[in-house]
N, C-alpha and C positions, 0 to 999 in steps of 0.2 A: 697044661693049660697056662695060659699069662696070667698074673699074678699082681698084677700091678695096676696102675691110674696114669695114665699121663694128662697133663696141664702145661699149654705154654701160655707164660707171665709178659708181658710186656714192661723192662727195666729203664726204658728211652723215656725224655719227657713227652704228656702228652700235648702241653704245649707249645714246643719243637715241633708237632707232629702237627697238628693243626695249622699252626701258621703257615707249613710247607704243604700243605692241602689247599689252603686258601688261598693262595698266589695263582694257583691253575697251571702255570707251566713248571711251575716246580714237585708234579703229582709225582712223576717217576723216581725222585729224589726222593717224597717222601714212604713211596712202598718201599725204597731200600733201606732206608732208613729202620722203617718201620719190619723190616725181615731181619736184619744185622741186632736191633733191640730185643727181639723175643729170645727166650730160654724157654728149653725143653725141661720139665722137671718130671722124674716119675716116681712114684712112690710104691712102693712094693705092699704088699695087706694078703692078708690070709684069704679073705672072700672080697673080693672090687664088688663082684655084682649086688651082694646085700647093703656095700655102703653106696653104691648109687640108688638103692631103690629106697633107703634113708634120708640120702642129700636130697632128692627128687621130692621127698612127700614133706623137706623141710623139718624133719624130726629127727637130725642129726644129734643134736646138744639139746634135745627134749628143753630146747626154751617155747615153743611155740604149740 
């Protein structure tokens, strides 16, 4: 069984990104943009599905 979590971060400004959204003819610019700025991260964990059903109910770090 996988083992893991993956999460892709967006490391681009999101300001950059926006402005190239907001032009209109500069959309296609900004999805590459926007593909070439994401990182793949994955994290490896003994049980993924019990900390998703923690992250989910927000009772991850028992502050809430």
């Amino acid at each position: 069984m996988n083992n893991r979590i993956v999460r892709y971060e967006f490391m681009g400004s999101p300001l950059i990104f926006a402005l190239l959204c907001l032009t209109g003819l500069l959309i296609p610019i900004a999805v590459i943009y926007l593909v070439n700025g994401t990182l793949r991260i994955e994290h490896e964990m003994n049980d993924p599905e019990a900390f998703v059903v923690k992250y989910r109910s927000r009772k991850l770090w028992g502050i809430f």
